[in-house]
N, C-alpha and C positions, 0 to 999 in steps of 0.2 A: 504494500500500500504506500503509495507517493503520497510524501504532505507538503504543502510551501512556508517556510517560515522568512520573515522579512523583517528588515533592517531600516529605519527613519536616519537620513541626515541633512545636516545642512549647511551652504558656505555658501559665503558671498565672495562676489569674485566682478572685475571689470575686462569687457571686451570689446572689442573694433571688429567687425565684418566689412572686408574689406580686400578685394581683388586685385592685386596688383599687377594684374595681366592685362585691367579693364583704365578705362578713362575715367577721372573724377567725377563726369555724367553720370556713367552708365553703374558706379557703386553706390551714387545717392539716388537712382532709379531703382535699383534692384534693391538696395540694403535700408535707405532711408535713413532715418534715426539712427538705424545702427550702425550704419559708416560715419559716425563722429568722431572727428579725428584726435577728437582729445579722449575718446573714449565715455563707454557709459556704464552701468553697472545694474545685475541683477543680485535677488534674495535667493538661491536655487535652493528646492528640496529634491532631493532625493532618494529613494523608493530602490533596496537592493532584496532580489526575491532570489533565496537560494529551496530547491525540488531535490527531494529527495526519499530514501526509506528512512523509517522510524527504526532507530538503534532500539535493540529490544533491553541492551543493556543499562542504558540511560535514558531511556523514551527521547532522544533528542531526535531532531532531522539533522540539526549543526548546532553547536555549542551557539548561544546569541551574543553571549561576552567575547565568544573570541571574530565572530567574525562585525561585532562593534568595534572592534580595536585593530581590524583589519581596515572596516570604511574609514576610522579614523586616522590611522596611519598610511593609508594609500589615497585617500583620495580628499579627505577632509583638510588634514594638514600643509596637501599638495595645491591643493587650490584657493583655499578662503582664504579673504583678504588678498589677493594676489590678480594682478595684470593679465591673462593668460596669457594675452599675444606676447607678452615680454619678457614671461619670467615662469611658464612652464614649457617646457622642453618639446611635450607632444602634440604644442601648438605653434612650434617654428615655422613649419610645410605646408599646415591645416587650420584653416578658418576654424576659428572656435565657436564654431554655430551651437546648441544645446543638440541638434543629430550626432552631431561630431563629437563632443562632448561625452553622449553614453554611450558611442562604441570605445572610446579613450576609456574612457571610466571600466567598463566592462573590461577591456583587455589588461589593464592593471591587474584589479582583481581575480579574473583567471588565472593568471601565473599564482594565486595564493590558495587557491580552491582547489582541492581535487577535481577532475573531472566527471568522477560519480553523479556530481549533484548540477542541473542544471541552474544554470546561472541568470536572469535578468534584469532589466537596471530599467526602471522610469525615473527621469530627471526634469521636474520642472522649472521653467526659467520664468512663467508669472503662475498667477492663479490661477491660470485659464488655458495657458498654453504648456503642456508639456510631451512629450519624447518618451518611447519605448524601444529598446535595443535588447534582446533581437525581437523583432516586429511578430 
């Protein structure tokens, strides 16, 4: 029997969308507000669902302390308060749109889960608009 158990976090964090392939037109047509070049800032929460069997040993699906101290060390501490486009690594190449953002976020986190349990991430950037990886 598969159960989901899940994981609340949350950082703020400021970013630029922003094309540097495209003309300064055509990234305030497409991006709007969000190509401000001084940058802008969201509240993100985040939604990490880890599926899996129920340990018959410790009725767990995943320890919830250890993998709150996993979103916090991998992806809490990496992000809040912090620039993405300037000062997280996995957003040198990659527009840090919130799509982009929870396949980042998920791929951290992989490297720390076993593979047994699947893994999901919803991450909201307002109260109204949020992202699920993988879809």
């Amino acid at each position: 029997m598969k159960v989901s158990v899940f994981r609340m976090a949350h950082f703020n964090a400021a970013h630029r969308l922003h094309n540097p392939a495209w003309s300064a037109e055509k990234n305030a047509e497409v991006f709007g507000l969000c190509n401000n070049e001084y940058y802008h800032g969201h509240n993100y929460e985040l939604e990490v669902r880890l599926t899996g069997e129920i340990d018959p040993d410790t009725g767990y699906v995943y320890d919830l302390g250890k993998l709150a101290d996993l979103v916090s060390t991998h992806v809490e501490k990496k992000f809040d308060h912090k620039n993405l486009n300037l000062q997280v690594e996995e957003f040198k190449n990659i527009l840090p749109s919130a799509e982009n953002m929870a396949v980042v976020i998920y791929n951290i986190l992989r490297k720390h889960i076993d593979e047994r349990y699947d893994l999901g991430i919803k991450l909201w950037e307002t109260p109204r608009n949020y992202v699920q990886y993988p879809a």
